[in-house]
C-alpha positions as a Python dict, from the first residue, in 0.01 Angstrom:
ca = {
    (1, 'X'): (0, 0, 0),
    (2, 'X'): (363, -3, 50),
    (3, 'X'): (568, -14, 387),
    (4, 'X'): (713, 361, 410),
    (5, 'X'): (333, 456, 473),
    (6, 'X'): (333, 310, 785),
    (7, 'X'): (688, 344, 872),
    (8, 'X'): (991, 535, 842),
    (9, 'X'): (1348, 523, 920),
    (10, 'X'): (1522, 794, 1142),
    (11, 'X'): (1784, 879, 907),
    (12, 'X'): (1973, 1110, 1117),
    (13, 'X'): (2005, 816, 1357),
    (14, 'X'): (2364, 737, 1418),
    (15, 'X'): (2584, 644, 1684),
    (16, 'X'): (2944, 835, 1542),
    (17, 'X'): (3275, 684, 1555),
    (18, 'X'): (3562, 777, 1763),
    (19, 'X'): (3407, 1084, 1873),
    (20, 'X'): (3603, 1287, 2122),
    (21, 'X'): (3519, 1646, 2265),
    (22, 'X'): (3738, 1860, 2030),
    (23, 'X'): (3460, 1765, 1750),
    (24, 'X'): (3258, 2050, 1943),
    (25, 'X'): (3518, 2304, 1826),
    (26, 'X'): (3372, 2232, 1440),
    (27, 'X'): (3040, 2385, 1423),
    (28, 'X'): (2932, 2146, 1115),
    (29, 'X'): (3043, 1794, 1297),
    (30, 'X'): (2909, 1941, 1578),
    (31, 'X'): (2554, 2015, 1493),
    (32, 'X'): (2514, 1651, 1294),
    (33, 'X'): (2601, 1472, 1650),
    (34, 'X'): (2362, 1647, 1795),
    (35, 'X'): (2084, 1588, 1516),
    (36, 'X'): (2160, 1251, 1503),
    (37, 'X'): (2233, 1054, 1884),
    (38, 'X'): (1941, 788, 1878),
    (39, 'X'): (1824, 831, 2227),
    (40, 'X'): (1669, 532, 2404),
    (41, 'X'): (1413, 515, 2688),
    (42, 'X'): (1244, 269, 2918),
    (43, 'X'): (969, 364, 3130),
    (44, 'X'): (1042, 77, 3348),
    (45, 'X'): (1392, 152, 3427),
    (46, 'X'): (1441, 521, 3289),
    (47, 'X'): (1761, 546, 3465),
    (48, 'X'): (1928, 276, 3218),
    (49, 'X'): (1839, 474, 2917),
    (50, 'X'): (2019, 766, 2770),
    (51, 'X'): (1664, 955, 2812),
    (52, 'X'): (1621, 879, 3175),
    (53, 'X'): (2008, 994, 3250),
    (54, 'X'): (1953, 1279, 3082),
    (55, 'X'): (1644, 1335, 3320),
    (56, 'X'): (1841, 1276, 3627),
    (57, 'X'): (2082, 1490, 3544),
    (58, 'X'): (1848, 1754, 3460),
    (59, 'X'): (1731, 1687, 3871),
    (60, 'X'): (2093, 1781, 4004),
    (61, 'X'): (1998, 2163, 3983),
    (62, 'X'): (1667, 2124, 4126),
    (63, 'X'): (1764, 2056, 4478),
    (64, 'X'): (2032, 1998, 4747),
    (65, 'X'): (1856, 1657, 4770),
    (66, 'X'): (1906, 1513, 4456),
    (67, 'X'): (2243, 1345, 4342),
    (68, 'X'): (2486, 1555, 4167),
    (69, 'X'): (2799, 1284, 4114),
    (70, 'X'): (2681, 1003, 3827),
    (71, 'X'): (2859, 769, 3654),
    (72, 'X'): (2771, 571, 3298),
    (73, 'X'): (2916, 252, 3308),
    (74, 'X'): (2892, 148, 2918),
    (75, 'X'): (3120, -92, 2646),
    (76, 'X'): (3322, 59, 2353),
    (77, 'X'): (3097, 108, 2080),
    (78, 'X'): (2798, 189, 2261),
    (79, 'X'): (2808, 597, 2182),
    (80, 'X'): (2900, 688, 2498),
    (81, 'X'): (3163, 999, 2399),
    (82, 'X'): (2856, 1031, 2159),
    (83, 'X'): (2618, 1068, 2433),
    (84, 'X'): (2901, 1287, 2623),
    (85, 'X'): (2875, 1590, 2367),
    (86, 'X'): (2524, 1591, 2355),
    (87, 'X'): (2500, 1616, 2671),
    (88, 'X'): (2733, 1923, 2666),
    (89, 'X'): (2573, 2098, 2410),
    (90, 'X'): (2233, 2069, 2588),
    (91, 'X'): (2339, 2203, 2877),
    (92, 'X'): (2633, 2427, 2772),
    (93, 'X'): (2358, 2542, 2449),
    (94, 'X'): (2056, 2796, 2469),
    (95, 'X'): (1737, 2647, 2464),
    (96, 'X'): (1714, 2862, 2071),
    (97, 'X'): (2020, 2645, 1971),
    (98, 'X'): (2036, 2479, 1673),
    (99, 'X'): (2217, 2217, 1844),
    (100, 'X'): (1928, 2163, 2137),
    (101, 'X'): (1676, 2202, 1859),
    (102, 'X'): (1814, 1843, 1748),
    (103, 'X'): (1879, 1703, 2058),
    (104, 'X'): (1475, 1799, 2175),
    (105, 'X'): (1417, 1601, 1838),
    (106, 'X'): (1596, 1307, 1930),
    (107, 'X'): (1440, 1284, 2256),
    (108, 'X'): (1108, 1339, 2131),
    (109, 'X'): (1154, 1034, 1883),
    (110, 'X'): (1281, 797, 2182),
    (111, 'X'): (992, 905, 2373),
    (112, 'X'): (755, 862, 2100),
    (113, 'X'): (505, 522, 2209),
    (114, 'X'): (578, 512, 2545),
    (115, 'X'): (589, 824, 2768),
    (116, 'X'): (613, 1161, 2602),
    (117, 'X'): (602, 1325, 3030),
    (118, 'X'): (999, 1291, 3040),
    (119, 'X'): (1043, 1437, 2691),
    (120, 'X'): (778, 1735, 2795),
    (121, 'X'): (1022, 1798, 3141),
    (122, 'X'): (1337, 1793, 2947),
    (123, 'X'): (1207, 2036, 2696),
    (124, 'X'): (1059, 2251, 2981),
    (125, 'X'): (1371, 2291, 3170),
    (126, 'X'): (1557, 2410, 2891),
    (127, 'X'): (1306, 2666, 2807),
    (128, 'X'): (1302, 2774, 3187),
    (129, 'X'): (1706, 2800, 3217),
    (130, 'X'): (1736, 3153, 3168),
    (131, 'X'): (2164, 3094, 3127),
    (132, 'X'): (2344, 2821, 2997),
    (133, 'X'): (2569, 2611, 3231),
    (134, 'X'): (2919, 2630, 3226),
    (135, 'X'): (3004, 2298, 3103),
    (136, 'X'): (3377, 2160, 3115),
    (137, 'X'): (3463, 1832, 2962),
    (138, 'X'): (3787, 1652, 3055),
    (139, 'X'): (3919, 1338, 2901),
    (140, 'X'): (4098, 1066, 3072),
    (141, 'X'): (4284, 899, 2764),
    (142, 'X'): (4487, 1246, 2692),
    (143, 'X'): (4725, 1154, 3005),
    (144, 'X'): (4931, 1395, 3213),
    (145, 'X'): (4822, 1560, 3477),
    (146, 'X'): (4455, 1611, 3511),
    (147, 'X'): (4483, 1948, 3696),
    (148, 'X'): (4658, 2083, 3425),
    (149, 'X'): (4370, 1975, 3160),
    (150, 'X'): (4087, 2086, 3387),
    (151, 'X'): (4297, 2444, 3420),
    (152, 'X'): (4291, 2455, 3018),
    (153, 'X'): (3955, 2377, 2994),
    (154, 'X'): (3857, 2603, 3248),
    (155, 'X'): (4016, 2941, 3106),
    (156, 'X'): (3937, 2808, 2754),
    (157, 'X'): (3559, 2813, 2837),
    (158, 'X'): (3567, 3141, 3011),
    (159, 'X'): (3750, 3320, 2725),
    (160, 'X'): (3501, 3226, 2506),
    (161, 'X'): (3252, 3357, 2766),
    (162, 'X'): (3432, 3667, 2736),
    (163, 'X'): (3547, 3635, 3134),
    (164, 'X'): (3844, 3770, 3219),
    (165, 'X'): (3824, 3821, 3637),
    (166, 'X'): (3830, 3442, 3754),
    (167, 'X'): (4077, 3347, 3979),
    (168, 'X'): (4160, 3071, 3669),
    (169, 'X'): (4235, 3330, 3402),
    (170, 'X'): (4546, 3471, 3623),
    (171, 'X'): (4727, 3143, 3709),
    (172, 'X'): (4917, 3137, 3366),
    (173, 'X'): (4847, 3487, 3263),
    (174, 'X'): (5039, 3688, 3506),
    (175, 'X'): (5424, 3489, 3423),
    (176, 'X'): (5296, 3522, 3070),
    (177, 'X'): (5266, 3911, 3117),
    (178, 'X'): (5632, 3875, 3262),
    (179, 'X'): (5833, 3712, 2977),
    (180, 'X'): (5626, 3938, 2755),
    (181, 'X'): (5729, 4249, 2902),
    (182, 'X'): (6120, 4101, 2960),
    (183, 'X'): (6361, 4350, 2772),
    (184, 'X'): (6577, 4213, 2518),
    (185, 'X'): (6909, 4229, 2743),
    (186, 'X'): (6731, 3991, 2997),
    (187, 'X'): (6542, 3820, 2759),
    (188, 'X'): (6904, 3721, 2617),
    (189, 'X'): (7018, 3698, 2984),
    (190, 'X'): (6707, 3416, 3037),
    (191, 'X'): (6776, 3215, 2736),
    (192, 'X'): (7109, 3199, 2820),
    (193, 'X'): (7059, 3079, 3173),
    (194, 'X'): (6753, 2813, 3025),
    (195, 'X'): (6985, 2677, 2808),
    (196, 'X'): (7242, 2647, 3069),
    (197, 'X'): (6978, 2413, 3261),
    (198, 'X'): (6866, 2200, 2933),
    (199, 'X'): (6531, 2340, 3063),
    (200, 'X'): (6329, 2046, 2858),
    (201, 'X'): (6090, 2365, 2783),
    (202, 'X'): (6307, 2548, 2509),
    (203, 'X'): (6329, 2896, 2554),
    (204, 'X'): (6141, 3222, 2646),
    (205, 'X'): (5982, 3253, 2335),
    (206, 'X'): (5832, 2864, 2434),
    (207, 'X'): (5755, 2911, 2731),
    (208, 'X'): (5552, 3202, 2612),
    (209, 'X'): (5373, 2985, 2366),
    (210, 'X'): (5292, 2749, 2650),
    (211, 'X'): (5134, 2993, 2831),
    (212, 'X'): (4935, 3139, 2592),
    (213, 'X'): (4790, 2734, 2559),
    (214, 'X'): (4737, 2782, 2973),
    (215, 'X'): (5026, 2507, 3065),
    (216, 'X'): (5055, 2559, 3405),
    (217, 'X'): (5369, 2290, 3448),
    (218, 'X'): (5608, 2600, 3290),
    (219, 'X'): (5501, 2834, 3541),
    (220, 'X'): (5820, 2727, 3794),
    (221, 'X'): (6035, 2770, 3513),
    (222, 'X'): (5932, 3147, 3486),
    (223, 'X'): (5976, 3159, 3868),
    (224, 'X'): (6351, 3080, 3817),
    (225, 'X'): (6352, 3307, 3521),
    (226, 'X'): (6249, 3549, 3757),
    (227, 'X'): (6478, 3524, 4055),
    (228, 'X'): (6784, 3504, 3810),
    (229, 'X'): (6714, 3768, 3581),
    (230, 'X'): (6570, 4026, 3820),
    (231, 'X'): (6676, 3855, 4196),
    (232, 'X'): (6328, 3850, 4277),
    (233, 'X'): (6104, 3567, 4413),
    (234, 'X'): (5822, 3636, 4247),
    (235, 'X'): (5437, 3522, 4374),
    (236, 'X'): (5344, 3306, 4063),
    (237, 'X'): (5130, 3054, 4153),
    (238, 'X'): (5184, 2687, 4011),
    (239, 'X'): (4980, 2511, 4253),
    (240, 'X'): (4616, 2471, 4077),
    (241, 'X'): (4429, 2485, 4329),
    (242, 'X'): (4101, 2318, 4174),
    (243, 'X'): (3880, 2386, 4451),
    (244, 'X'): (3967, 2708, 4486),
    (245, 'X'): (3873, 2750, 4135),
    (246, 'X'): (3565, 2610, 4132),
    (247, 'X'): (3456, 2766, 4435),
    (248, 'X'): (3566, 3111, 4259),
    (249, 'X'): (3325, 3007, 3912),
    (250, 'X'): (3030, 2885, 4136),
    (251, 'X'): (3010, 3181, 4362),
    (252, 'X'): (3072, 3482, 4135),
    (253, 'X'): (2917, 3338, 3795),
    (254, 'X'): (2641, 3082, 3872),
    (255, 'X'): (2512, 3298, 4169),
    (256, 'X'): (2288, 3620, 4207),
    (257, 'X'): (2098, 3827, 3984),
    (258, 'X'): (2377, 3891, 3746),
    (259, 'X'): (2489, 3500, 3711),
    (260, 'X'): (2644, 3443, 3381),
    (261, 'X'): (2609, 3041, 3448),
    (262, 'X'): (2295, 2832, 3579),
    (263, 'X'): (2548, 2584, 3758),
    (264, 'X'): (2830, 2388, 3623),
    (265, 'X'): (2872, 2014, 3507),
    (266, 'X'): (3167, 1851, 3466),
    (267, 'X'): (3175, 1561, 3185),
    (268, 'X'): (3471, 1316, 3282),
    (269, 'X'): (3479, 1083, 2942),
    (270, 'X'): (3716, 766, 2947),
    (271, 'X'): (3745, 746, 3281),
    (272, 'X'): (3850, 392, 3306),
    (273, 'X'): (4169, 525, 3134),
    (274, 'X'): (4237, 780, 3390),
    (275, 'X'): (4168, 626, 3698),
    (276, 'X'): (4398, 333, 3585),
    (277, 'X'): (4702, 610, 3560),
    (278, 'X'): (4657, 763, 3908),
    (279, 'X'): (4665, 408, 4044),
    (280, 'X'): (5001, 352, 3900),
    (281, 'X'): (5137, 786, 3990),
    (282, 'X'): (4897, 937, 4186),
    (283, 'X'): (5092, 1242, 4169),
    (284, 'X'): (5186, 1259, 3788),
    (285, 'X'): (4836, 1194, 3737),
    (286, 'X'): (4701, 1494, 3938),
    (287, 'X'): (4677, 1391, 4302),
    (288, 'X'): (4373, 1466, 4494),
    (289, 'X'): (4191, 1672, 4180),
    (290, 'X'): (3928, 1402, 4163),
    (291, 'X'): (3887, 1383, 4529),
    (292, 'X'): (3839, 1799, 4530),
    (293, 'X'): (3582, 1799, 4246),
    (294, 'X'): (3396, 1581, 4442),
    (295, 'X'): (3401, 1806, 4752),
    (296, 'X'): (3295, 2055, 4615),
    (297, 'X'): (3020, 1896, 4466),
    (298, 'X'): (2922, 1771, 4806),
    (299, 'X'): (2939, 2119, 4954),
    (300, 'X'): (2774, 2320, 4602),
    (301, 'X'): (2465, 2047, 4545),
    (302, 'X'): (2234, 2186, 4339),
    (303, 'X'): (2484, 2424, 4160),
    (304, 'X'): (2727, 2150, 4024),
    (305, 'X'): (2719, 1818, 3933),
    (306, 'X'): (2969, 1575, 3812),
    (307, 'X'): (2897, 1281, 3554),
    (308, 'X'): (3184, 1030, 3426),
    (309, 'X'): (3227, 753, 3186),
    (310, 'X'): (3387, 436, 3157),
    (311, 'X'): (3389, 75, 3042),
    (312, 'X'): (3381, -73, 3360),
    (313, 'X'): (3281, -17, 3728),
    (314, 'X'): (3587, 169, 3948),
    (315, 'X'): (3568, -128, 4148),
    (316, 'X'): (3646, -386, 3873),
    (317, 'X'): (4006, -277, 3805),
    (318, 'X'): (4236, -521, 3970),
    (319, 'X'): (4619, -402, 3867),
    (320, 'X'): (4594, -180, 4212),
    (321, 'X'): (4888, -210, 4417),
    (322, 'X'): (4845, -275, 4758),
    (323, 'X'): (5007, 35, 4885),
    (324, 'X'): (4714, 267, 4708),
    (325, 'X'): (4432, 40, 4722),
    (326, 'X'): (4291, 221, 5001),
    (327, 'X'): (4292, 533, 4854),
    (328, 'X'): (4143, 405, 4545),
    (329, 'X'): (3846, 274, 4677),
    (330, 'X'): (3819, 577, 4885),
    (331, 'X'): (3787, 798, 4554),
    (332, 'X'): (3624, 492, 4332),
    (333, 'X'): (3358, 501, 4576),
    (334, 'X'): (3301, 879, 4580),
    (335, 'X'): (3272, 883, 4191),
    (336, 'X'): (3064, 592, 4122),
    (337, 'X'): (2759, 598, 4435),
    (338, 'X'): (2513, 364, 4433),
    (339, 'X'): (2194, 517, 4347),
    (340, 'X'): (2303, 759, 4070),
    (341, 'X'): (2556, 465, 3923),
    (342, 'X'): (2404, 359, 3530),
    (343, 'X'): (2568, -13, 3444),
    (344, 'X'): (2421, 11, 3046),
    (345, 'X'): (2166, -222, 3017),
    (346, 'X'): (2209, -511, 2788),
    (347, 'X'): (1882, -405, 2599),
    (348, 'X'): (1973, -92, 2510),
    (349, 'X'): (2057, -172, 2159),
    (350, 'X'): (1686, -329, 2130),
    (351, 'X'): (1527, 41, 2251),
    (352, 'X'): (1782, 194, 1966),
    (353, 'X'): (1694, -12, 1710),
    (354, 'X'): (1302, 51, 1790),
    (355, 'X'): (1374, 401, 1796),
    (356, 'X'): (1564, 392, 1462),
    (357, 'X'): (1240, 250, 1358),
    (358, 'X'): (946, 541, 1349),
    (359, 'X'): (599, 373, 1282),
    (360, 'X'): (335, 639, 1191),
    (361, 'X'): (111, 516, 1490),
    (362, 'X'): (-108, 880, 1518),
    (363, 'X'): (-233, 778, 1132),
    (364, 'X'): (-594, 594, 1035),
    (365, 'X'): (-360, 420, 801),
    (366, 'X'): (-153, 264, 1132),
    (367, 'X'): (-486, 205, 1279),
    (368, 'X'): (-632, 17, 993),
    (369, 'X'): (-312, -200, 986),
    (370, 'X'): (-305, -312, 1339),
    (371, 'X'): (-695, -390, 1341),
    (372, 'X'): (-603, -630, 1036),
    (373, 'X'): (-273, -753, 1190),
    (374, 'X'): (-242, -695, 1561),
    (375, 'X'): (-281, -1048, 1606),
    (376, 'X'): (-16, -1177, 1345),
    (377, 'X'): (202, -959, 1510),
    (378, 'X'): (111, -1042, 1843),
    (379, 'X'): (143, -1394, 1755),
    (380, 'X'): (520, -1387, 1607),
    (381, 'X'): (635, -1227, 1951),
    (382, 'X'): (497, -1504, 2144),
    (383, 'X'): (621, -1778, 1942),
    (384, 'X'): (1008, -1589, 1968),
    (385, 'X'): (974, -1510, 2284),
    (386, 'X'): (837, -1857, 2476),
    (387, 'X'): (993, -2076, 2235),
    (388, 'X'): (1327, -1967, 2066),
    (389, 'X'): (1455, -1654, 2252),
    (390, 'X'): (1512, -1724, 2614),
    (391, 'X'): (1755, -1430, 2729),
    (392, 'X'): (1460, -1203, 2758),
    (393, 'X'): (1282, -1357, 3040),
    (394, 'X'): (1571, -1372, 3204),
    (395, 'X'): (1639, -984, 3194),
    (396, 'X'): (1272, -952, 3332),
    (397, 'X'): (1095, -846, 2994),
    (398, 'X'): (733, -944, 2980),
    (399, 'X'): (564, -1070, 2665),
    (400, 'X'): (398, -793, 2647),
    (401, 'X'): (778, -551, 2671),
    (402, 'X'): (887, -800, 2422),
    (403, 'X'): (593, -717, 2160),
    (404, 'X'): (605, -336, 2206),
    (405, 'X'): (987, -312, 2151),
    (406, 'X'): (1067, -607, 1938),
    (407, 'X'): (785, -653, 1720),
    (408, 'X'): (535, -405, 1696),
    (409, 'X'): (820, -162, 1774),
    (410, 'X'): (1030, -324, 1561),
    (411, 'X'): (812, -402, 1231),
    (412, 'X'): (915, -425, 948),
    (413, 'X'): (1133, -678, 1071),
    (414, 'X'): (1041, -995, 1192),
    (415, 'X'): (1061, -990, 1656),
    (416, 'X'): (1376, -1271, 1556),
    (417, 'X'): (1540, -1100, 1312),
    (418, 'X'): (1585, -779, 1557),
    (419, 'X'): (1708, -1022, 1800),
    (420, 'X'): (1990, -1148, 1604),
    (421, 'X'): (2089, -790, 1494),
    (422, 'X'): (2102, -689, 1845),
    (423, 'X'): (2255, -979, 1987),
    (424, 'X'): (2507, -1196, 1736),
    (425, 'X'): (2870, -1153, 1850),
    (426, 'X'): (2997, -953, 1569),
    (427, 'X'): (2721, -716, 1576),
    (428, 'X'): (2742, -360, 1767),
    (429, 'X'): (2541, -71, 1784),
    (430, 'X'): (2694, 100, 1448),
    (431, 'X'): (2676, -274, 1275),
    (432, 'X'): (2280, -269, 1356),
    (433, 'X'): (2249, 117, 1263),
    (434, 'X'): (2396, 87, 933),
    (435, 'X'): (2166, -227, 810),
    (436, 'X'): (1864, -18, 964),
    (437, 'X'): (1970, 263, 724),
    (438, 'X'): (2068, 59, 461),
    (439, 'X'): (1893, -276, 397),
    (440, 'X'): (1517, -208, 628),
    (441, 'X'): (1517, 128, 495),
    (442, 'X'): (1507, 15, 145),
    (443, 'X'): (1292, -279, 204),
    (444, 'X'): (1049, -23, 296),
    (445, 'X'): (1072, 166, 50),
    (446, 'X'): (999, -92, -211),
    (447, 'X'): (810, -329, -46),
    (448, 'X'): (426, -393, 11),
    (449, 'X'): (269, -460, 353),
    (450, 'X'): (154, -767, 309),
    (451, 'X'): (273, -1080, -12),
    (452, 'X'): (17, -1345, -80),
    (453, 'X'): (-179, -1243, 213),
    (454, 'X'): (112, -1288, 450),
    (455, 'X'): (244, -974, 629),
    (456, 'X'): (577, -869, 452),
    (457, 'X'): (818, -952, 718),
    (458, 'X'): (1200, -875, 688),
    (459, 'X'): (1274, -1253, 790),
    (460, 'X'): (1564, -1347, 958),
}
């Protein structure tokens, strides 16, 4: 009997490269990371898996009680912009989607052995969510001036929601509608007085295009437009006023019988990046914008929530200047609270690599095999683990953790060999992924369970 009839190999598996949010805007690339984010879960500590984050932040819409402001503390190359867009589609998706479709599947695999009651509740909520939420999904390594990216992404999302009345849609709209309608005598009369300024901006016809892209930072240009062309101060607003605007989406979409939204969440990727910028120019970087999300996410629990991403904890950064330090901490603190804060743990590349790893364990045939080699197994994990791996114990993982994960859980390979592959220097989560798909999947393909009455082992 060969291998691949006890085991199989999540092909789909993959943790992408460089993936950023505009991937969501191609349905194709789109669809294949959500087929194919290898999900991990541990029972014991759900809230350091991607499974048991996913679960918590399922709980910010249940109740006022629950925490609604997270933040994933995880290295490059882990899959956390990965984990970012799946977590957008699933809760920006219909529970019909395509795109959930693959990310129930994912979940269901990573769940798979241990405890299929968190994959049943994720599935469940999305069934029950009668409306998608409105998700919005800002990125701290673009630079500028956050308020003007969260503005974008704001009117973007409600455009393609076919919303038109939000207090959002009107802040670039309404100086657009001016230089639109401008004759061509003032039109001529503008350009001449932009030029006269070496407005930075170009002329009418670029401001226009900014506009149409909702740039807010041209909007005081059209003011001057304005009171030189037609002597009139006119009552553009260039001030985003993010809690205004959020207040506006969570209290005339996401509430009442007619809500278009079930709540809103706010995906903050990279982080690090930003909050490294507004140390150095608070105001080029957006002022208080953080600090007003996270009002209103005190005041709207249950209806928003708020999760970011970064390499390392807010706390950790130390090129602060003493004359903002203060500050910082203030809003470091707000965005990264203790009990919904998720330092990745360093096993998670052991749960991925067991869940890359799908043994048929509801088949007589897996039955049969364990009653003949339980104890080989068995046996192999307690040799690694007492006598040549010691990081283990020291993470807190039992024997018995060990065997489920690294060598039961891990079979065809040998418990050692899945401990080098998860823990030499040179090797990171793609590294590990790619030999899974490459080398173990065609070693069990071709090869039979057991060789001279030994069990077939991909040795180290």
């Amino acid at each position: 009997m060969l291998l691949k009839d006890l085991v199989e190999v999540n092909k789909k598996g993959n943790v992408a490269n460089a993936v950023n949010f505009g991937m969501m805007d191609e349905p194709e690339t789109n669809q294949d990371l959500c087929d194919s984010f290898i999900f991990n879960y541990d029972p014991k500590k759900p809230e350091l898996s991607t499974v048991g984050i996913l679960d918590r932040l399922k709980e910010s819409y249940h109740s006022r009680n629950e925490p609604n402001i997270h933040m994933m503390i995880q290295q490059y190359g882990k899959g956390k912009s990965h984990f970012a867009v799946v977590l957008a589609n699933f809760f920006g998706k219909p529970a019909n989607s395509s795109e959930v479709k693959g990310i129930l599947d994912q979940v269901d695999k990573a769940t798979s052995g241990t405890s299929k009651v968190v994959a049943e509740k994720i599935k469940s909520y999305k069934q029950r969510q009668q409306k998608p939420h409105l998700v919005l999904c800002l990125s701290g390594d673009q630079g500028g001036n956050i308020r003007k990216q969260f503005l974008t992404v704001v009117v973007n999302e409600l455009e393609a929601a076919g919303v038109d009345s939000a207090i959002a849609n009107h802040i670039c709209r309404e100086p657009l509608n001016y230089l639109e309608r401008l004759n061509p005598e003032n039109k001529a009369k503008a350009n001449v007085y932009l030029e006269s300024l070496g407005n930075p901006d170009g002329d009418v016809n670029s401001l226009i295009k900014q506009l149409q892209k909702n740039n807010p930072g041209v909007i005081r240009a059209v003011k001057d437009i304005c009171r030189h062309v037609s002597n009139v101060t006119p009552d553009f607003q260039d001030d985003i006023n993010v809690e205004a605007i959020l207040r506006d989406l969570l209290d005339n979409l996401c509430s009442g019988e007619n809500a278009l939204f079930s709540g809103i969440l706010i995906l903050f990727d990279e982080m690090n990046y930003y909050l490294q910028s507004w140390a150095a120019d608070q105001i080029g970087a957006g002022g208080t914008a953080l600090q007003n999300i996270t009002n209103i996410c005190e005041l709207y629990k249950g209806k928003i929530a708020l999760l970011c991403f970064t390499q390392i904890h807010p706390s950790a950064f130390s090129r602060i200047s003493p004359s903002v330090r203060e500050s910082y901490l203030k809003i470091s603190s707000r965005l990264a609270p203790a009990q919904s804060t998720y330092d990745g743990p360093a096993s998670s590349l052991e749960l991925v690599i067991d869940n890359m790893l799908d043994q048929k364990e509801e088949t007589p045939l897996w039955q049969d095999f364990l009653r003949r080699w339980d104890d080989t197994l068995l046996s192999s994990a307690r040799q690694a683990f007492e006598k040549h791996i010691t990081t283990y114990k020291q993470r807190g993982w039992t024997l018995e953790y060990f065997y489920n994960h690294l060598s039961k859980g891990c079979f065809p390979m040998h418990p050692i060999t899945a401990y080098l592959l998860c823990n030499l220097d040179f090797t990171q989560d793609r590294t590990a992924i790619q030999f899974i798909k490459g080398y173990v999947s065609q070693f069990i393909e071709d090869k039979s369970i057991e060789e001279g009455e030994q069990l077939n082992y991909i040795y180290p």
